[in-house]
LOGU-625853 format. One record per residue (C-alpha): residue number from 1; residue in three letters; chain; z negated, x, y. Coordinates in steps of 0.05 Angstrom, whole numbers, padded with zeros to 5 digits, always signed. Layout:
ATOM num residu chaine     zz     xx     yy
ATOM NUM    ALA      A      Z      X      Y
...
# end
This chain:
ATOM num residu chaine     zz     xx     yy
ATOM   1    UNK      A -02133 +00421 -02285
ATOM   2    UNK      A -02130 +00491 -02308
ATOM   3    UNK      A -02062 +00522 -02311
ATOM   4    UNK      A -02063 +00536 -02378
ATOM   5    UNK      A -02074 +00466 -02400
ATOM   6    UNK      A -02024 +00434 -02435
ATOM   7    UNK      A -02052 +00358 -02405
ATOM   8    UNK      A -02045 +00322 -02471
ATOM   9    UNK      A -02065 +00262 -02436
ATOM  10    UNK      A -01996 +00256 -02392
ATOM  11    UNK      A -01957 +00253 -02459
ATOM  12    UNK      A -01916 +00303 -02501
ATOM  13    UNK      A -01897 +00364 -02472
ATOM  14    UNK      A -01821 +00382 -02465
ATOM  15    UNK      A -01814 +00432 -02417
ATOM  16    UNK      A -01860 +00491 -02383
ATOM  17    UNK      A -01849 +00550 -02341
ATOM  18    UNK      A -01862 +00592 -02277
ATOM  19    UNK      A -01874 +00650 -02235
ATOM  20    UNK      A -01933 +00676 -02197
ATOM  21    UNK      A -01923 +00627 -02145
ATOM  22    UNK      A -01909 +00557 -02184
ATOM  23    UNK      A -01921 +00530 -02255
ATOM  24    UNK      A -01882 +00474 -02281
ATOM  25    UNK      A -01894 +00428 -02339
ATOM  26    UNK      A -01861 +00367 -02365
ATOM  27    UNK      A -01877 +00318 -02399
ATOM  28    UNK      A -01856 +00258 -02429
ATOM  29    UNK      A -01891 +00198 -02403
ATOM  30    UNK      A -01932 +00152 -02467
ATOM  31    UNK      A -01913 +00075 -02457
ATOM  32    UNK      A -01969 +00048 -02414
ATOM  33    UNK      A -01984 +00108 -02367
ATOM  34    UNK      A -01972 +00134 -02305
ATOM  35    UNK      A -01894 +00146 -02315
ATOM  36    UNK      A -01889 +00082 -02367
ATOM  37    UNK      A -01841 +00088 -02416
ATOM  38    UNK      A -01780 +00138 -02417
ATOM  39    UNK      A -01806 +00164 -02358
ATOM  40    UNK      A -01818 +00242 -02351
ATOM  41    UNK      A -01875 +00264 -02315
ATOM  42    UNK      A -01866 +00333 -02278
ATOM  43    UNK      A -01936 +00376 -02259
ATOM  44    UNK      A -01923 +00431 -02202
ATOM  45    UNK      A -01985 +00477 -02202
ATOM  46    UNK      A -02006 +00539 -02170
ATOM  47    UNK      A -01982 +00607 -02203
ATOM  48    UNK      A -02033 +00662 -02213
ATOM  49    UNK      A -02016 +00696 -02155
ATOM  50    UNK      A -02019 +00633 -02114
ATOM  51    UNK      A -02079 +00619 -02078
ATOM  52    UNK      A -02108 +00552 -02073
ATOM  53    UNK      A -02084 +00480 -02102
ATOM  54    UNK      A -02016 +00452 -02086
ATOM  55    UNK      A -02027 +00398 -02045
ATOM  56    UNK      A -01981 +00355 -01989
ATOM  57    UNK      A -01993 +00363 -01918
ATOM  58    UNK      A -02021 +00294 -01898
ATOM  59    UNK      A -01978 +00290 -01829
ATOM  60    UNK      A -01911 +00309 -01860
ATOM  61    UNK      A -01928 +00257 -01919
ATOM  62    UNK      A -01932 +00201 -01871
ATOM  63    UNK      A -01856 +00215 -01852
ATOM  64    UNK      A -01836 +00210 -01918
ATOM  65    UNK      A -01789 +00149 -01929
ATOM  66    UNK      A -01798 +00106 -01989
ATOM  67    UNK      A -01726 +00096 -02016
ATOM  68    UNK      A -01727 +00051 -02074
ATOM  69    UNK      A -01692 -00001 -02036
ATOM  70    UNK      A -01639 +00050 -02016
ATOM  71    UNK      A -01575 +00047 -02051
ATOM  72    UNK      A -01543 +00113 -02072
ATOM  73    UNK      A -01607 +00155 -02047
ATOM  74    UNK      A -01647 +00193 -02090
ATOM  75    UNK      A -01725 +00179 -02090
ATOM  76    UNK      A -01760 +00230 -02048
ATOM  77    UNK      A -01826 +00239 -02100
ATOM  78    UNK      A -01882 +00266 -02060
ATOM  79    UNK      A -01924 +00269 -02122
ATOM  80    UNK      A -02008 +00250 -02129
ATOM  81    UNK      A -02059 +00305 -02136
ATOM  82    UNK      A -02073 +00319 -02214
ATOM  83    UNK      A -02122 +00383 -02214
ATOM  84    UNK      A -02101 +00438 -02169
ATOM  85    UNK      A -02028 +00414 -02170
ATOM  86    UNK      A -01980 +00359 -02155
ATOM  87    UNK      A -01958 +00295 -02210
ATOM  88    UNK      A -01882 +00272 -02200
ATOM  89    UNK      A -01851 +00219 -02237
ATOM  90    UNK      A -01776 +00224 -02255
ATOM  91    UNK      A -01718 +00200 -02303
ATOM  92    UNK      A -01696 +00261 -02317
ATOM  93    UNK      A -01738 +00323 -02359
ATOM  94    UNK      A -01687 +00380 -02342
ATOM  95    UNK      A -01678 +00406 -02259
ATOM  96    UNK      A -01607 +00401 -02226
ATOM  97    UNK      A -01613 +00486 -02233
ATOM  98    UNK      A -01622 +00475 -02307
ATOM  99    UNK      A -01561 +00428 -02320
ATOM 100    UNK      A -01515 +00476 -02279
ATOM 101    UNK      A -01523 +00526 -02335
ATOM 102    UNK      A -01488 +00471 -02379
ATOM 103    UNK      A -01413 +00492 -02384
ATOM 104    UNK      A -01392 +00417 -02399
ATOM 105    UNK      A -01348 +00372 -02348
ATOM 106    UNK      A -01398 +00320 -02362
ATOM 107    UNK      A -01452 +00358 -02337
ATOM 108    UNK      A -01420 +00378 -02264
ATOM 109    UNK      A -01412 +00316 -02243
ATOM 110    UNK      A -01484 +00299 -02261
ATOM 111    UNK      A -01510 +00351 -02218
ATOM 112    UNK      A -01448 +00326 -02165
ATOM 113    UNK      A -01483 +00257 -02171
ATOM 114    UNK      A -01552 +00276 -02156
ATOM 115    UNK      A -01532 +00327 -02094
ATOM 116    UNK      A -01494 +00265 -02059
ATOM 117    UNK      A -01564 +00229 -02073
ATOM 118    UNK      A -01603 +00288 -02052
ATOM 119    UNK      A -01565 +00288 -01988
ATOM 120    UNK      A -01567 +00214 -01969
ATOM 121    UNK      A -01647 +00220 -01983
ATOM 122    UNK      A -01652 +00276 -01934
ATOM 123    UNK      A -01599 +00248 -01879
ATOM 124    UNK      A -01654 +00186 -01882
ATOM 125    UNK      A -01708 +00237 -01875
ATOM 126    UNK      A -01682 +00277 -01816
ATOM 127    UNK      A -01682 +00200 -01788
ATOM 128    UNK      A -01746 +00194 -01781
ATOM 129    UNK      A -01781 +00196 -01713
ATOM 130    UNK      A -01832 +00250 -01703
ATOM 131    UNK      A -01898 +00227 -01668
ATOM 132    UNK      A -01935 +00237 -01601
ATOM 133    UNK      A -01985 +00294 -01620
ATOM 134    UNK      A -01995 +00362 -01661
ATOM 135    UNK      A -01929 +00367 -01701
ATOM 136    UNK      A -01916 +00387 -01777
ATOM 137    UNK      A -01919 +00465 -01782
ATOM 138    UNK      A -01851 +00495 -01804
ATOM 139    UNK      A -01844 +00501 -01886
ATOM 140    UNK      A -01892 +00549 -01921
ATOM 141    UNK      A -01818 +00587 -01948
ATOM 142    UNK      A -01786 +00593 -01873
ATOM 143    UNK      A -01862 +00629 -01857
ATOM 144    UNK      A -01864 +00673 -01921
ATOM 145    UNK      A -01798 +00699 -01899
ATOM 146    UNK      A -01810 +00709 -01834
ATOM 147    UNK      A -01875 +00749 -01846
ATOM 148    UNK      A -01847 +00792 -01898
ATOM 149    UNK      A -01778 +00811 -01859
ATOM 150    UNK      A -01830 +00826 -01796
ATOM 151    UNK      A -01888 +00864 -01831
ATOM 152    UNK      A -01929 +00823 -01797
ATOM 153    UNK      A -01974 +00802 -01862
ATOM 154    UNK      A -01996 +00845 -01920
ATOM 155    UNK      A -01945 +00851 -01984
ATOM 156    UNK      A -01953 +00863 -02058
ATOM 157    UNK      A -01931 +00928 -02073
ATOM 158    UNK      A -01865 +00895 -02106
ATOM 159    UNK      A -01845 +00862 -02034
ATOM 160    UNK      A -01868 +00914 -01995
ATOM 161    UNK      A -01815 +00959 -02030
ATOM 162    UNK      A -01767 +00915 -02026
ATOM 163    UNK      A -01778 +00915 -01944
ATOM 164    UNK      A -01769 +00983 -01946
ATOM 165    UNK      A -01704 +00982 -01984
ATOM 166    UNK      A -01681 +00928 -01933
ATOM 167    UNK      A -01695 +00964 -01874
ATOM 168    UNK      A -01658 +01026 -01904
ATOM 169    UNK      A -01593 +00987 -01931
ATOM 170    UNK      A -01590 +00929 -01879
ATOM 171    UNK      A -01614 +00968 -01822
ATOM 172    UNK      A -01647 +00942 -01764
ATOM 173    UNK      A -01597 +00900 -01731
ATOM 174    UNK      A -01591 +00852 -01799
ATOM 175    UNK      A -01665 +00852 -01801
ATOM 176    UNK      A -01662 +00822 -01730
ATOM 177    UNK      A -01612 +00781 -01733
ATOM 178    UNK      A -01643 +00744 -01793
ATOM 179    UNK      A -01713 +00742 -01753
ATOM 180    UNK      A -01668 +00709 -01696
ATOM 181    UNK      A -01638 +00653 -01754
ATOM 182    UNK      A -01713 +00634 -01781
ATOM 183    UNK      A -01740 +00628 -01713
ATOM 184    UNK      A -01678 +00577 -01685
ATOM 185    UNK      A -01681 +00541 -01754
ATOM 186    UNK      A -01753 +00518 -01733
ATOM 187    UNK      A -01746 +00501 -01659
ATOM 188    UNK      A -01704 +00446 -01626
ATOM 189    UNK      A -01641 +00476 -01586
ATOM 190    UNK      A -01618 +00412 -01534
ATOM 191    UNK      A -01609 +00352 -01543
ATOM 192    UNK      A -01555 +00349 -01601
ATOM 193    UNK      A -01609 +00400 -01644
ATOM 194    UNK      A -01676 +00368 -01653
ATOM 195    UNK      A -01741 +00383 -01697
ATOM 196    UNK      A -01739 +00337 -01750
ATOM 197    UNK      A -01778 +00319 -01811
ATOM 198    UNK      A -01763 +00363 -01870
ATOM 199    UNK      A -01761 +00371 -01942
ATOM 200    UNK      A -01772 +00446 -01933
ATOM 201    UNK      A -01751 +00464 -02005
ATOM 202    UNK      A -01690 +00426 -02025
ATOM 203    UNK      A -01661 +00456 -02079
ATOM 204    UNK      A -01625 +00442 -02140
ATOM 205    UNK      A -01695 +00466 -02178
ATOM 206    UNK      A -01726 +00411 -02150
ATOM 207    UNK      A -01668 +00354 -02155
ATOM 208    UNK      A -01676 +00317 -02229
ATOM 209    UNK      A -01621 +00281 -02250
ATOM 210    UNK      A -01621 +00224 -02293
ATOM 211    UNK      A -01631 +00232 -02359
ATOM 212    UNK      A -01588 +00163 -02385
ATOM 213    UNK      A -01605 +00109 -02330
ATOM 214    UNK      A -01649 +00102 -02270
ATOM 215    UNK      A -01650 +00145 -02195
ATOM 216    UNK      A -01645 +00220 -02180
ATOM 217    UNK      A -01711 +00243 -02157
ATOM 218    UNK      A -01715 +00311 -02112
ATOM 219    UNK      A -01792 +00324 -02116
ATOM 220    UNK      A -01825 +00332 -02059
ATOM 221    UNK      A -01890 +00356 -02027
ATOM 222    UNK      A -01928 +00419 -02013
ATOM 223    UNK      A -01865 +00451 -01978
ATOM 224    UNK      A -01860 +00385 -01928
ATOM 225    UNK      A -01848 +00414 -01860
ATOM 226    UNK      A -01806 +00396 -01789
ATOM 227    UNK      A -01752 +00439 -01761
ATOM 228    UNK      A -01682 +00426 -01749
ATOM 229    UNK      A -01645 +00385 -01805
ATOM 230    UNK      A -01594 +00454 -01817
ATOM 231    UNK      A -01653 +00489 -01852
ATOM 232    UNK      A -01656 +00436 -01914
ATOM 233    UNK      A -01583 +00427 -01915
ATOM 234    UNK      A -01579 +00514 -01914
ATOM 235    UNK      A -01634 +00516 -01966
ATOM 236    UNK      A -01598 +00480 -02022
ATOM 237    UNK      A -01528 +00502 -02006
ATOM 238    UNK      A -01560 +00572 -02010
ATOM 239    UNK      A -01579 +00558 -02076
ATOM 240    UNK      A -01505 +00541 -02094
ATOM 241    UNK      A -01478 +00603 -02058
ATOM 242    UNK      A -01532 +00645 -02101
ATOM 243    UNK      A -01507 +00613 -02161
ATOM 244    UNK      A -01431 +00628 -02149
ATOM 245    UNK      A -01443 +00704 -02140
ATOM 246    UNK      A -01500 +00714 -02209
ATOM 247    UNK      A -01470 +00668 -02255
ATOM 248    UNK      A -01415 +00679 -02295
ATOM 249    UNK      A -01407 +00613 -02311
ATOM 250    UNK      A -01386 +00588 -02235
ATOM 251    UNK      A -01356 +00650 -02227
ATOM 252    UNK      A -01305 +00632 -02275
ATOM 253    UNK      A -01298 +00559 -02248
ATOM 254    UNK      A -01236 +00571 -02230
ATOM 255    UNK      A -01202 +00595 -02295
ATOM 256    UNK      A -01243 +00535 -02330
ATOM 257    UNK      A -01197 +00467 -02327
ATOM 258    UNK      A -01245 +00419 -02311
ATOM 259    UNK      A -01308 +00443 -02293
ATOM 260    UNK      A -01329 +00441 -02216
ATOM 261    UNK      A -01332 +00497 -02168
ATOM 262    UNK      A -01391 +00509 -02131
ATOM 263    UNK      A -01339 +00488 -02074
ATOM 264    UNK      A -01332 +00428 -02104
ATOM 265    UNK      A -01409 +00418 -02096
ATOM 266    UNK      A -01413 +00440 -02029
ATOM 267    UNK      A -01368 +00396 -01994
ATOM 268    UNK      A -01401 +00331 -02043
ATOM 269    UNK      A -01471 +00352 -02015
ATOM 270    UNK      A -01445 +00355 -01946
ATOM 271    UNK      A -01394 +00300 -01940
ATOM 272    UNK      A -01450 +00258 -01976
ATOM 273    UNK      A -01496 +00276 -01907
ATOM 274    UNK      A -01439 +00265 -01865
ATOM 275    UNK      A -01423 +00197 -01890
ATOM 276    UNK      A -01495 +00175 -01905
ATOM 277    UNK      A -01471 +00119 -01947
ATOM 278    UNK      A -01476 +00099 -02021
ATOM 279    UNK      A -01437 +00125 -02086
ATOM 280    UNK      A -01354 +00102 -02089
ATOM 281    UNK      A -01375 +00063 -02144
ATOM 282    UNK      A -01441 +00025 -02121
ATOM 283    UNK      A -01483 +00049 -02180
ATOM 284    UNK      A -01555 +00069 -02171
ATOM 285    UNK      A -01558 +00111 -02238
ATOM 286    UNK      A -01497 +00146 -02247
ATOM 287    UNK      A -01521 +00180 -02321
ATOM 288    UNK      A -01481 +00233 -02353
ATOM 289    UNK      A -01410 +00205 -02327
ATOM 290    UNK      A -01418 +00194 -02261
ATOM 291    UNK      A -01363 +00211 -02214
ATOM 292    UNK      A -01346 +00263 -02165
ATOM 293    UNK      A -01315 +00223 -02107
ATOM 294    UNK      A -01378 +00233 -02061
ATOM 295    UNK      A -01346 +00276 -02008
ATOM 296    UNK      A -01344 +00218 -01958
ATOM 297    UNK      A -01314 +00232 -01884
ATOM 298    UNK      A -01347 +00243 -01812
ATOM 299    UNK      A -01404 +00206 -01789
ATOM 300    UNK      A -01375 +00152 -01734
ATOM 301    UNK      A -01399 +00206 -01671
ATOM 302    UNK      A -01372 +00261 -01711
ATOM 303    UNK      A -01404 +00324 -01740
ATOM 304    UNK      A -01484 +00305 -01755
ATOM 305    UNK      A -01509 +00378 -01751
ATOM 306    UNK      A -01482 +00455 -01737
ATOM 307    UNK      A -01442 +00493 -01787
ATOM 308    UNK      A -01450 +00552 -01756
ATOM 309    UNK      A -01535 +00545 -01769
ATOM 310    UNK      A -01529 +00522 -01835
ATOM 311    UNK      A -01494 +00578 -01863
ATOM 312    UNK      A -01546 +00612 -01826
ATOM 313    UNK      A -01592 +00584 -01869
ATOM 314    UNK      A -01569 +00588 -01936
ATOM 315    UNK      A -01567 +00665 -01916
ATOM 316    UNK      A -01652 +00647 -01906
ATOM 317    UNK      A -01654 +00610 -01967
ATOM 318    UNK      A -01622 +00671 -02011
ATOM 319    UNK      A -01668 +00726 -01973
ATOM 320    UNK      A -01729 +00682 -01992
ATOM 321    UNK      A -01715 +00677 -02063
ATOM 322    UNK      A -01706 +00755 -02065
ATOM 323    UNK      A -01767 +00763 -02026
ATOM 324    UNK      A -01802 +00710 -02062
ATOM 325    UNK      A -01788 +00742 -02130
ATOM 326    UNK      A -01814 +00812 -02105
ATOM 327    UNK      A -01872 +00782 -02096
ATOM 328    UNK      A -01887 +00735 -02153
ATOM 329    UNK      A -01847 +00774 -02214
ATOM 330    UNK      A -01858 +00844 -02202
ATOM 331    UNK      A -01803 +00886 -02182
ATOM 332    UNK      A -01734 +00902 -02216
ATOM 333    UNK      A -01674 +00939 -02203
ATOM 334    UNK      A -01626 +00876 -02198
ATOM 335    UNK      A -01666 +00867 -02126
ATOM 336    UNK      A -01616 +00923 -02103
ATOM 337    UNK      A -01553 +00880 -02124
ATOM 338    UNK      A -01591 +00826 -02083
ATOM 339    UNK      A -01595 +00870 -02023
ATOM 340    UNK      A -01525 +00889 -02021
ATOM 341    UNK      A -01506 +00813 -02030
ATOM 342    UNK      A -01551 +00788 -01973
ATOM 343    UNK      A -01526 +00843 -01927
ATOM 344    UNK      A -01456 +00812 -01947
ATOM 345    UNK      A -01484 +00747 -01925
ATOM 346    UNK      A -01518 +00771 -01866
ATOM 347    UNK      A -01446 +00801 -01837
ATOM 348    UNK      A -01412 +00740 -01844
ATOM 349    UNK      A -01474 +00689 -01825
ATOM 350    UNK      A -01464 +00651 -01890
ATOM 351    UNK      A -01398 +00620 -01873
ATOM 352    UNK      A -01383 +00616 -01949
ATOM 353    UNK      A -01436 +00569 -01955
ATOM 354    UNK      A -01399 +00511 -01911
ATOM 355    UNK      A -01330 +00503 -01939
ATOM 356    UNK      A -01278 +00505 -01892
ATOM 357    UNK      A -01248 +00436 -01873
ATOM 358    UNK      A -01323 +00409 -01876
ATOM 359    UNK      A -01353 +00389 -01809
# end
């Protein structure tokens, strides 16, 4: 399918946008096709500066549970080929990312929903056994970062400044320290820190909510990797630790009665891993009024991964979206702010990205 198309035959459009790496368009499902009616259908396709389809690695797909039996999880949607991209189905036509921008209580606790669903999906995930043979290579973002932060693979001119900038504000101890992080995030360390099956791109951009009724979906495909389970939980708490320092909405969360903290999100994603159970209320849906009382409590043999490496990663997570907008959006002055910010992040090895009191 060429990018450009608007697919008339998946159903109305609602909802399309991108960058130079990914294009997005939603649509809504007609009754009798592939998403049935009041579905959404979401197409993920290559950006223009993307080379090559999107398409899911066949040995991390085989990992992938199927949750529809699984109370309180959200559906991990690996998608179908459709063209040179990827076909979802979901309840929802608007991304956990885009709700967030929503200033209403209501709307919170939506997103507060679907990250306790995201994070049961992903604790049954990291369950699964990896197999005898050639393993699942770590997630295409963990290797973009990697070779840009190295030099190790050519740059568009937009990322290659931005590596130079780096190396002049963060120096080259932060540079090493965060090759040291991306390197550990991919490779077991004893017995209590194995490679696992991962999403390799959770993020509130891919969660979808429900838009009235039926399950959370966090799409799911091209970015399937294995590493240790700290890298997905780092890559969507990084998103929420982005979001606290550029939005002015969650920067004010505190002065706004009623309207969670990205604090408040945190410790619901991660006390949803922790407890791996279902929501306080049993409901599968949740809709626009679903509650917040997902934080849950230890898992019964205590902590289920390292605090210490997931703030780790978020601090990945935020370095890749800088990098990864260098590359696919051109350069821009705001990429300075970013630098300063993730040399913040670097000093103190994410720590604001695991609340204290969790794990």
């Amino acid at each position: 399918m060429n990018v450009a198309s608007s697919a008339p035959e998946l159903g109305v459009p609602v909802a399309a946008y991108g960058t130079g790496l990914q294009v997005t368009r939603v649509h809504r499902g007609a009754d009798g096709d592939l998403g049935g009616a009041g579905d959404f259908l979401w197409w993920l396709g290559p950006g223009p500066r993307r080379g090559g389809p999107l398409r899911v690695p066949a040995r991390s797909a085989a990992l992938v549970p199927d949750l529809g039996s699984a109370e309180g999880a959200a559906l991990l949607a690996t998608g179908t080929p459709y063209g040179d991209g990827l076909l979802h189905r979901a309840a929802g036509s608007a991304s956990a990312a885009a709700w967030l921008r929503d200033p209403r209580p209501q709307a919170g606790r939506l997103v507060a929903h679907s990250l306790a669903a995201a994070a049961r999906a992903l604790r049954t995930l990291h369950g699964v056994p990896l197999p005898s043979g050639p393993q699942p290579l770590p997630p295409p973002g963990v290797r973009r970062l990697r070779e840009w932060a190295a030099g190790t693979a050519p740059l568009a001119p937009a990322a290659a400044r931005l590596r130079r900038r780096a190396r002049e504000m963060w120096g080259e101890g932060r540079t090493e320290r965060l090759l040291g992080w991306a390197d550990e995030a991919v490779r077991a360390s004893g017995a209590g820190a194995p490679v696992v099956p991962l999403h390799g791109w959770a993020s509130t951009g891919s969660l979808v909510p429900p838009r009235s009724r039926g399950r959370v979906v966090l799409l799911t495909g091209e970015d399937l990797g294995a590493g240790r389970r700290e890298l997905d939980l780092g890559w969507m708490l990084g998103d929420l630790v982005e979001l606290a320092w550029s939005s002015p909405l969650h920067r004010a969360a505190a002065e706004s009665p009623g309207l969670l903290s990205v604090t408040d999100l945190q410790r619901v994603f991660l006390g949803a891993y922790e407890a791996d159970g279902s929501d306080t209320d049993g409901r599968e849906g949740g809709g626009h009024d679903a509650g917040v009382r997902e934080d849950g409590d230890h898992g019964p043999a205590g902590p289920v991964y390292d605090p210490v490496a997931v703030g780790r990663c978020a601090v990945l997570r935020v370095v890749t979206h800088m990098r990864d907008f260098a590359t696919y959006c051109e350069w821009s002055d705001e990429l300075l702010d970013y630098l300063a910010f993730t040399a913040e992040l670097i000093d103190e090895e994410g720590r604001r990205a695991v609340p204290r009191g969790v794990s």
